[in-house]
Backbone bond lengths (Angstrom), bond angles and torsions (degrees), N, CA, C in turn:
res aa  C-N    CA-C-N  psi(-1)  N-CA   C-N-CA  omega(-1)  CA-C   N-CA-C  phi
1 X - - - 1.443 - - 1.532 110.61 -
2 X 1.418 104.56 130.66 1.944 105.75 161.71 0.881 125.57 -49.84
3 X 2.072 124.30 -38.04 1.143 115.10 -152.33 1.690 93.87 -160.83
4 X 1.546 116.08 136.64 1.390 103.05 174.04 1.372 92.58 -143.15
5 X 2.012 101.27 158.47 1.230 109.63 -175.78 1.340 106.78 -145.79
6 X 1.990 94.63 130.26 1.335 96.04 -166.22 1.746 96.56 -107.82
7 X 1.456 86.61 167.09 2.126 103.99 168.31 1.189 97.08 -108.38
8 X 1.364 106.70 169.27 1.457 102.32 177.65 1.782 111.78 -105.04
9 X 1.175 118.74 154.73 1.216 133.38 -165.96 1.967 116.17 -51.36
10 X 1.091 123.96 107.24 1.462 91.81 -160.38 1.926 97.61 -161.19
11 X 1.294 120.42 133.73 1.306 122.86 -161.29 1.782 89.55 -134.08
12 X 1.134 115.35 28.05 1.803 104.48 170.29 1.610 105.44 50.91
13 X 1.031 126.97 -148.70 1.256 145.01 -172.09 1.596 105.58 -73.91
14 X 1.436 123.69 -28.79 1.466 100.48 -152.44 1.909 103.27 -94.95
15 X 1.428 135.96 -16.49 1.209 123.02 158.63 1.430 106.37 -155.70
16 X 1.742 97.25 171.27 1.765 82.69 172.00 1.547 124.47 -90.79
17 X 1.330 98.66 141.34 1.653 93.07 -178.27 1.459 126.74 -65.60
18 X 1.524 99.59 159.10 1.772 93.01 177.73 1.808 113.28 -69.18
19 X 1.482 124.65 113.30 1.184 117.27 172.60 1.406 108.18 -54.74
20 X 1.510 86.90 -176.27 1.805 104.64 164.69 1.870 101.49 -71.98
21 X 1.097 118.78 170.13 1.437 130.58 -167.08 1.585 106.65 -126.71
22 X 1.076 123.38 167.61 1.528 97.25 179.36 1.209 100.06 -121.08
23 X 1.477 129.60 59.01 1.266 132.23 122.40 1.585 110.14 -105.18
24 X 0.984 136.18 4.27 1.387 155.40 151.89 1.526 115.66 -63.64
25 X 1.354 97.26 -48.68 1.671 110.22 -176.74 1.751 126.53 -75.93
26 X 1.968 96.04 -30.38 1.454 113.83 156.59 1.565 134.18 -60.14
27 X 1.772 79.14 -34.01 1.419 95.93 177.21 1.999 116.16 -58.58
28 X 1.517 87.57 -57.85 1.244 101.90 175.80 1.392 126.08 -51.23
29 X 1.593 123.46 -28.59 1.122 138.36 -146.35 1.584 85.05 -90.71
30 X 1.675 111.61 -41.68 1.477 115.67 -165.46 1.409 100.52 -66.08
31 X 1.081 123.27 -45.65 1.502 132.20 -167.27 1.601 111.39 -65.64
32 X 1.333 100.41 -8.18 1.506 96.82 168.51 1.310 132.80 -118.98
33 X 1.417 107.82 -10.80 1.459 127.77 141.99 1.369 136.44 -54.97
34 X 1.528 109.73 -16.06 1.196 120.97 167.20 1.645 119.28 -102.66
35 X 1.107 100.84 13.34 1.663 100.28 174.33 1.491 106.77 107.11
36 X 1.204 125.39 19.12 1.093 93.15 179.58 1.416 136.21 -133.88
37 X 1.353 145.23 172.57 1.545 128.19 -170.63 1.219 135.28 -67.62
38 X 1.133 133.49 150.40 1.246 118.18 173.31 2.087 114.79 -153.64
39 X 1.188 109.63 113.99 1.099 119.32 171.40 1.766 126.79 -72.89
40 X 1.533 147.08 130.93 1.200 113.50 -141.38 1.857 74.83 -154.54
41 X 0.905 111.22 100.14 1.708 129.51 -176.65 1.653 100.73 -98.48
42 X 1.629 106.21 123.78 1.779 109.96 171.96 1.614 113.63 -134.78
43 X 0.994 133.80 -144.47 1.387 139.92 -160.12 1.632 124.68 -162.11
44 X 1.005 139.36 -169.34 1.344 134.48 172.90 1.174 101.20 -102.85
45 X 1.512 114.01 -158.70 1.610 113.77 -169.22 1.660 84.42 -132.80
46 X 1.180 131.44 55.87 1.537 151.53 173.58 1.911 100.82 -103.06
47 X 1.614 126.06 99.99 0.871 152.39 -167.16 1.710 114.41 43.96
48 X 1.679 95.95 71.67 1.854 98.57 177.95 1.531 89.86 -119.60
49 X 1.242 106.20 103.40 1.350 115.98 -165.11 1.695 84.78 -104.19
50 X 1.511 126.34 -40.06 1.023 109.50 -162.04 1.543 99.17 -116.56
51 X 1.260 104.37 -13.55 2.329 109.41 -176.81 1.221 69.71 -117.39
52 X 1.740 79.68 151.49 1.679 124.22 142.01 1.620 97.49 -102.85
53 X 1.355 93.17 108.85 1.738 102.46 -179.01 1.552 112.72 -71.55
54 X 0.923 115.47 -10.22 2.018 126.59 -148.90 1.642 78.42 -110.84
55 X 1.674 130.39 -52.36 1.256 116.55 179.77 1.962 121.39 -66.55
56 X 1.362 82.81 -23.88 1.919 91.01 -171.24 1.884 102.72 -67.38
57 X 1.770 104.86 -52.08 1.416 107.60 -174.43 1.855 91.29 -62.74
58 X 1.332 150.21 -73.99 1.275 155.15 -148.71 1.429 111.25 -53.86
59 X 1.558 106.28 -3.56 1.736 104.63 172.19 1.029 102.96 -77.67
60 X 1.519 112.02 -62.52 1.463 116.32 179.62 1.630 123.25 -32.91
61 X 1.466 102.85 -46.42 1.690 108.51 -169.23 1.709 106.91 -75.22
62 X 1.328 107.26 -22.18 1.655 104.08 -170.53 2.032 94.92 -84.72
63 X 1.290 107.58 -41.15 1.505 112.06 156.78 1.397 138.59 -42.83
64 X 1.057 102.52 -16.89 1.607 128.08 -170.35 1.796 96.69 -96.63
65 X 1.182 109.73 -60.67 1.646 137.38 -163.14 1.358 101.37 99.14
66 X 1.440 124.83 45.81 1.465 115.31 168.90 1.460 117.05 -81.85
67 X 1.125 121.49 168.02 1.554 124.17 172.33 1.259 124.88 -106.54
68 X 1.221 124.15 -0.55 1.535 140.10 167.20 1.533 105.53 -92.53
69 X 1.696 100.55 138.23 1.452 104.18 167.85 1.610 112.55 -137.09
70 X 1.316 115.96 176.66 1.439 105.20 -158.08 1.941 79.54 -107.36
71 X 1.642 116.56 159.91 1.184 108.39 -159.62 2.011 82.15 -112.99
72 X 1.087 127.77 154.70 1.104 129.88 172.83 1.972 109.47 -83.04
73 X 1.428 105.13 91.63 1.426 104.86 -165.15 1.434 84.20 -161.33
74 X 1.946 101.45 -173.20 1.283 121.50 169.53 1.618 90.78 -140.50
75 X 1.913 89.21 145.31 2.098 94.09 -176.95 1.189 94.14 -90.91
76 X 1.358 132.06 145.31 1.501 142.48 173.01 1.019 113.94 -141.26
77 X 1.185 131.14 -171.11 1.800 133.82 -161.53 1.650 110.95 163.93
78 X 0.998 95.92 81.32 1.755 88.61 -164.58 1.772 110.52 -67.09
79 X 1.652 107.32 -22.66 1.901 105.46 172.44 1.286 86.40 -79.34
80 X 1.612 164.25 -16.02 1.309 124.75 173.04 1.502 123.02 -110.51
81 X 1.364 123.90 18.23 1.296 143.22 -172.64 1.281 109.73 -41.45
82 X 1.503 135.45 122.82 1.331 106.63 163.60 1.704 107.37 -95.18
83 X 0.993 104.22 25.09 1.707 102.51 -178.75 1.579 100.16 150.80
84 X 1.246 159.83 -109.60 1.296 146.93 -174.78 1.414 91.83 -53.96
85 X 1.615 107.58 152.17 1.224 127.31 163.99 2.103 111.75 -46.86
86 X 1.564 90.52 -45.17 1.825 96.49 169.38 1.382 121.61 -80.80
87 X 1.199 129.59 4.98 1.291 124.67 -169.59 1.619 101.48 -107.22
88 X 1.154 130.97 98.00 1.652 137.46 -161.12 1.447 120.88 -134.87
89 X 1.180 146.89 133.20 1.053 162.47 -152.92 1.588 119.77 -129.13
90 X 1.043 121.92 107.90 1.889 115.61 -152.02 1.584 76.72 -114.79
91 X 1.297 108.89 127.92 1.419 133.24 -179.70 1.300 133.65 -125.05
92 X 1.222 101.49 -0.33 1.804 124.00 -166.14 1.520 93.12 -104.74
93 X 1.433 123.20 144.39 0.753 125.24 118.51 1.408 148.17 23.31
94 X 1.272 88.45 -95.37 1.420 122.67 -164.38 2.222 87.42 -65.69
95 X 1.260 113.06 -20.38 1.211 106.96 -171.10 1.548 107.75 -74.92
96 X 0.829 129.56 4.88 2.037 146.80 -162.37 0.906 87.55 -151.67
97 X 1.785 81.01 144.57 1.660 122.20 -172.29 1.502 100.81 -118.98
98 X 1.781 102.10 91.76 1.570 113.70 -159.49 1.611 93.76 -90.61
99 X 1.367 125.75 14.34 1.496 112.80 153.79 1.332 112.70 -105.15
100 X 0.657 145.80 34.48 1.619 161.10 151.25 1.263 129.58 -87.01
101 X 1.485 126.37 73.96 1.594 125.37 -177.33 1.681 116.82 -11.54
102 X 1.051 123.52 -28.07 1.470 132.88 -162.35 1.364 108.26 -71.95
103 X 1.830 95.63 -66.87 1.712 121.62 171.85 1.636 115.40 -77.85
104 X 1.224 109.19 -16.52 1.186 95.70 -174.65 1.604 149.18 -10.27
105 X 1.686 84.25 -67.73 1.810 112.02 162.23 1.450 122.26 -92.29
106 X 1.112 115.16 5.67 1.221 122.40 -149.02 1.996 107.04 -68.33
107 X 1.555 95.94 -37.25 1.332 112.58 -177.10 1.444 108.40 -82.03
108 X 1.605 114.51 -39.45 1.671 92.39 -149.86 2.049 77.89 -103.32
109 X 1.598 134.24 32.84 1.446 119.00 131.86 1.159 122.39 -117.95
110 X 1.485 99.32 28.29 1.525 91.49 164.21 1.265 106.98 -88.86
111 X 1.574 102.34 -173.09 1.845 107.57 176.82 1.433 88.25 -102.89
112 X 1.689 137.00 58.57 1.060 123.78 150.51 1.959 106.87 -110.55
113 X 1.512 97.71 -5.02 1.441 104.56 -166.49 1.769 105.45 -77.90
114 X 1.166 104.22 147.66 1.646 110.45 -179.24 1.832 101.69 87.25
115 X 0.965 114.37 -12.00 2.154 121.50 -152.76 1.582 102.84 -93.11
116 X 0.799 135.73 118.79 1.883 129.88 144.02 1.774 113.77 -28.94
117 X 1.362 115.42 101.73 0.991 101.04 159.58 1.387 144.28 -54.33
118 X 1.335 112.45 92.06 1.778 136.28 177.83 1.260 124.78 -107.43
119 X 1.007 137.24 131.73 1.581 143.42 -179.66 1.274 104.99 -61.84
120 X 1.192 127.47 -41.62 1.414 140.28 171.40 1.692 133.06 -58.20
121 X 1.674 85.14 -22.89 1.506 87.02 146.83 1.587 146.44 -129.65
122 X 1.428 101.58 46.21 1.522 137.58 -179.48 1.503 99.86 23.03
123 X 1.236 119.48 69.26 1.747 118.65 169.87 0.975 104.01 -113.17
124 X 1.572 117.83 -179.14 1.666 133.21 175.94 1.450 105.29 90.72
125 X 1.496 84.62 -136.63 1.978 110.88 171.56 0.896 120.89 -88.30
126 X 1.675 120.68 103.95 1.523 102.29 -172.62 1.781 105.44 -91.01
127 X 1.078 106.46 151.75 1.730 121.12 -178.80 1.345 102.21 -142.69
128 X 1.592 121.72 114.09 0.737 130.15 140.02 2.100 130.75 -133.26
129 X 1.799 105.46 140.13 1.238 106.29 -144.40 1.278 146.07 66.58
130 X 1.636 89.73 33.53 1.602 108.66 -174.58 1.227 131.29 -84.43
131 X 1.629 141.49 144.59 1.455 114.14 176.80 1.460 80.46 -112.42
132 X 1.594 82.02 174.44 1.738 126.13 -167.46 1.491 114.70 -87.86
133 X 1.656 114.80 107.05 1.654 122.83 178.78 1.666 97.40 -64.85
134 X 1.304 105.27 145.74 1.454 116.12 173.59 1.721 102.36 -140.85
135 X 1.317 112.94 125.96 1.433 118.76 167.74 1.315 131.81 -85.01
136 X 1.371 121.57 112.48 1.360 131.55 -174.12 1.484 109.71 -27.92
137 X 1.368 134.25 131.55 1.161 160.84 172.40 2.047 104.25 -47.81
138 X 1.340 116.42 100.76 1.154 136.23 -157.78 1.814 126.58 65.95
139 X 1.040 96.44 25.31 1.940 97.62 -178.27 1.624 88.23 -137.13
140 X 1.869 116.86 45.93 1.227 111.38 145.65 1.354 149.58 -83.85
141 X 1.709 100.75 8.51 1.479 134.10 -177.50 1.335 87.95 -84.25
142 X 1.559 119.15 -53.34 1.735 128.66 -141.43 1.782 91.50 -82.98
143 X 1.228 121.87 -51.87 1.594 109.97 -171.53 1.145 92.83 -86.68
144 X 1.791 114.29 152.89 1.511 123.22 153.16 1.611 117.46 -119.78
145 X 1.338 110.52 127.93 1.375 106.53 -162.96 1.911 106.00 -86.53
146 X 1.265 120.30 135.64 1.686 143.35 -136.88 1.894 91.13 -100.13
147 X 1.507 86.59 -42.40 1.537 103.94 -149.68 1.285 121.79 -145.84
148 X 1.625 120.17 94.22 1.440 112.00 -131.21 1.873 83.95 -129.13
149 X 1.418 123.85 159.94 1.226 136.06 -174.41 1.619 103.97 -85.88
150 X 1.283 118.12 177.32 1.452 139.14 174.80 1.743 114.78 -83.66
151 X 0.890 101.67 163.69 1.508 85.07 -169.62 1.536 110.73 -106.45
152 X 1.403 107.83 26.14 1.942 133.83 159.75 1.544 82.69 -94.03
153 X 1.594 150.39 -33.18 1.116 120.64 -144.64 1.805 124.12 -102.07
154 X 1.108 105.58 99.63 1.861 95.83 176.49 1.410 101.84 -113.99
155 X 1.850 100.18 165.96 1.393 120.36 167.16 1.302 121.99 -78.29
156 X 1.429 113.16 137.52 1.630 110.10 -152.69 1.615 75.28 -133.89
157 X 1.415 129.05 -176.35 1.621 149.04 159.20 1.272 106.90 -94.71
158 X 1.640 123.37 133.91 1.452 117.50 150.44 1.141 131.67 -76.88
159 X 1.213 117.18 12.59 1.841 117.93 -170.33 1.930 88.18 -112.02
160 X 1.221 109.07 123.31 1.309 122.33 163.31 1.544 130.52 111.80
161 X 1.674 91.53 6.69 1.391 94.00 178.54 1.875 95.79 -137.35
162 X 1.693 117.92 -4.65 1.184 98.42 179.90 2.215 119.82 -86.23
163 X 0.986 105.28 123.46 1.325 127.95 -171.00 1.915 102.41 -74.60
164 X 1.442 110.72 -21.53 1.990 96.06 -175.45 1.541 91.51 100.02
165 X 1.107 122.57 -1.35 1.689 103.40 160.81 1.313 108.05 -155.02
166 X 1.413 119.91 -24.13 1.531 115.30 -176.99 1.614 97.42 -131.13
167 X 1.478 102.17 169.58 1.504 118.00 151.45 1.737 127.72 -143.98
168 X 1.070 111.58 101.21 1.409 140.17 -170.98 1.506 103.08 -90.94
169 X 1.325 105.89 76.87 1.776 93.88 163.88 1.577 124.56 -73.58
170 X 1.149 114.23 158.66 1.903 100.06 178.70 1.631 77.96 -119.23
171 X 1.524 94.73 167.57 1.777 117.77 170.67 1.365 108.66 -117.55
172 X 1.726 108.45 121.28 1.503 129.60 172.88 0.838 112.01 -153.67
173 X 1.518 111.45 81.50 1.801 129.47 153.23 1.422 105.15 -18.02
174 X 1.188 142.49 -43.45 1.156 127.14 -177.72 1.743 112.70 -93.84
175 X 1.065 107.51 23.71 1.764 103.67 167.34 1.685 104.60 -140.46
176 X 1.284 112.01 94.41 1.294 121.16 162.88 1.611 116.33 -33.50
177 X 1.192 137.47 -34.37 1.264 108.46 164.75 1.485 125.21 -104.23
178 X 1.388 106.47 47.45 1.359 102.12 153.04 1.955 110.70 -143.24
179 X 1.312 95.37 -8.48 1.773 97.79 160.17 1.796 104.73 -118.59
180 X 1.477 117.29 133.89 1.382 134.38 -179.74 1.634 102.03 -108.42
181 X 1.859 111.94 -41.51 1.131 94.69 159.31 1.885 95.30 -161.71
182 X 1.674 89.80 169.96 1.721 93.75 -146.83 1.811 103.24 -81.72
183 X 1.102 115.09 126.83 1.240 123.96 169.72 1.701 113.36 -20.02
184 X 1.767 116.30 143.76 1.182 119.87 -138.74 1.461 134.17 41.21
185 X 1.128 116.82 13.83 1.615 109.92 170.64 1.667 111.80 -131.15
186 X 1.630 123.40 42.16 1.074 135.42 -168.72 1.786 85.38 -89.02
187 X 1.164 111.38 134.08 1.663 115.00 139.28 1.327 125.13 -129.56
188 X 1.394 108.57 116.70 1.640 117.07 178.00 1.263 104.46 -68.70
189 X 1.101 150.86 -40.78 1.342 131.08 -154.76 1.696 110.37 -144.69
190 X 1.281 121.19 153.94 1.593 97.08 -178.67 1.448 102.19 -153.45
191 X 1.373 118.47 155.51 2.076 108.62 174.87 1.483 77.91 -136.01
192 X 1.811 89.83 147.57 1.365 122.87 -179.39 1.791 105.69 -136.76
193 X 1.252 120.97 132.06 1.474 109.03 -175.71 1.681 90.40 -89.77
194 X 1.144 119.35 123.92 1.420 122.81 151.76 1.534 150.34 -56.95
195 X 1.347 137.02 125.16 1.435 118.66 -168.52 0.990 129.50 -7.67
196 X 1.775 115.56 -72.74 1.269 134.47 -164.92 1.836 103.73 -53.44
197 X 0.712 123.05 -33.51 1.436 123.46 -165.83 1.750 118.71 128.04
198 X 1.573 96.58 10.52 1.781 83.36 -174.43 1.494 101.91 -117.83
199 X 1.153 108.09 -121.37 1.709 108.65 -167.47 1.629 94.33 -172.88
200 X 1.736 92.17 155.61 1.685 116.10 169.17 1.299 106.08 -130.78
201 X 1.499 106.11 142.41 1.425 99.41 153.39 1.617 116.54 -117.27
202 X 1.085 127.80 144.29 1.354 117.55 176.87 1.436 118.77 -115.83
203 X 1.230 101.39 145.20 2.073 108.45 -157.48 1.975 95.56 -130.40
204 X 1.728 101.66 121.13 1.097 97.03 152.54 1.503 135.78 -54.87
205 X 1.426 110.56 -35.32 1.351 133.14 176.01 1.552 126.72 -118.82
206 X 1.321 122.20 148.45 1.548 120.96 -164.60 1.882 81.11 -85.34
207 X 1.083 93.39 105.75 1.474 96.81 -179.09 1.518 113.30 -107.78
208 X 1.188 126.61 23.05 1.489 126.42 141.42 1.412 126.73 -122.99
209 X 1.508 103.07 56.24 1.459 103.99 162.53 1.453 125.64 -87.14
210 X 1.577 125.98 -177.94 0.824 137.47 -106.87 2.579 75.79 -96.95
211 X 1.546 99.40 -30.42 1.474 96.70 -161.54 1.263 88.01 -88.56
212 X 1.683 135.03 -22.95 1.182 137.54 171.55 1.361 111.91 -48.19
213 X 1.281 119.11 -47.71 1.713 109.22 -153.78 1.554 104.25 -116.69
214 X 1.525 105.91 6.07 1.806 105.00 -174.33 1.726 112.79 -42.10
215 X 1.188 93.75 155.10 1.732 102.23 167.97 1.448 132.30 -61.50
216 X 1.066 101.18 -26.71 1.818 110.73 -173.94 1.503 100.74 -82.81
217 X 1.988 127.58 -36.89 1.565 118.69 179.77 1.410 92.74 -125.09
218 X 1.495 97.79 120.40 1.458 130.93 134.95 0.992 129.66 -15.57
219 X 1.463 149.62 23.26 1.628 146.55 -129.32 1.641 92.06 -106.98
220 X 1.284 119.52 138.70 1.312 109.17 -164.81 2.184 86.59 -61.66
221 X 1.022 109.51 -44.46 1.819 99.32 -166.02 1.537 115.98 1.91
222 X 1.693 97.83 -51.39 1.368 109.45 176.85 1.496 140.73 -76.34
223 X 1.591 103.89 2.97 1.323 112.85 162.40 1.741 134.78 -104.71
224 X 1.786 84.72 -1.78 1.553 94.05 155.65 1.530 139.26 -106.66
């Protein structure tokens, strides 16, 4: 295969999943030394009772030699909510990296193009239950971020503020567990060309699923 794309390992609440293994991880490591692609889809830390999902996908990427890692958080935005604080819709522009072969089109065929960016009218990228890409500390030349948040949007934790019907995160830079990372510097998605000669992309969210890419909405998901 040219190109493979993994999710990350993940059973919700009821056990922990089987990770990758690290003859799994060699495996992988080889497969990217030889040229080849790899897509690397993760999640928030919204019911990892038994995974750290952000650690399970980040084997793979440190296996790889990528420079993106997934941050153990959830992205939220409470001014762009379309209903959970995590359930968000990036509609701007400015949220795509329209010099990037990948994203290129991604915005102006979605049904967010021509639109006012509003939460209310669920266009763009949809993300929901996403965690937060963070780029390794001097390899900000080497990653380019695809798919970038609002600048209402930071990574907050889901463990400690959900009540059984809502989730209301607050933002306080000065309390690590409720900012993972500081508003305007969210990146959902990121491509890095790799040693060997191939490429990664890394996705807070499995962002081509099945409600992602339907026929009836346009969501850019489906134009990358």
């Amino acid at each position: 295969y040219d190109m493979i794309v993994l999710t990350v390992p993940y059973l919700r609440n009821n056990a922990k999943a089987n990770t990758y293994n690290e003859e799994e991880l060699e495996a992988l490591r080889r497969y990217a030394a030889e040229g080849k692609n790899l897509i690397v889809c993760s999640k928030s830390d919204r019911d990892n009772k038994f995974d750290n999902c952000a650690d399970n996908s980040n084997a793979i990427l440190e296996a790889i030699g990528a420079h993106s890692r997934v941050v153990n958080g959830i992205i939220v935005d409470n001014e762009q909510k379309a209903n959970e604080a995590y359930r968000l819709y990036f509609s701007s522009i400015e949220n795509f990296n329209t010099e990037h072969p990948f994203t290129a089109g991604a915005y102006t065929s979605s049904n967010a193009f021509g639109t006012v960016s509003e939460p209310s009218n669920q266009t763009g990228f949809q993300v929901y239950n996403g965690g937060p890409i963070e780029i390794m500390e001097g390899y900000e030349n080497v990653v380019e971020t695809l798919v970038r948040g609002y600048d209402t949007t930071w990574g907050s934790h889901y463990d400690g503020y959900f009540t059984g019907s809502s989730f209301a995160p607050e933002y306080d830079e000065a309390d690590p567990a409720k900012v993972t990372v500081k508003k305007g510097e969210v990146n959902i998605m990121t491509y890095e060309d790799l040693p060997g000669g191939g490429w990664v992309i890394t996705s807070g969210v499995t962002f081509f699923s099945n409600y992602d890419i339907k026929d009836d909405q346009d969501y850019a998901n489906k134009y990358i």
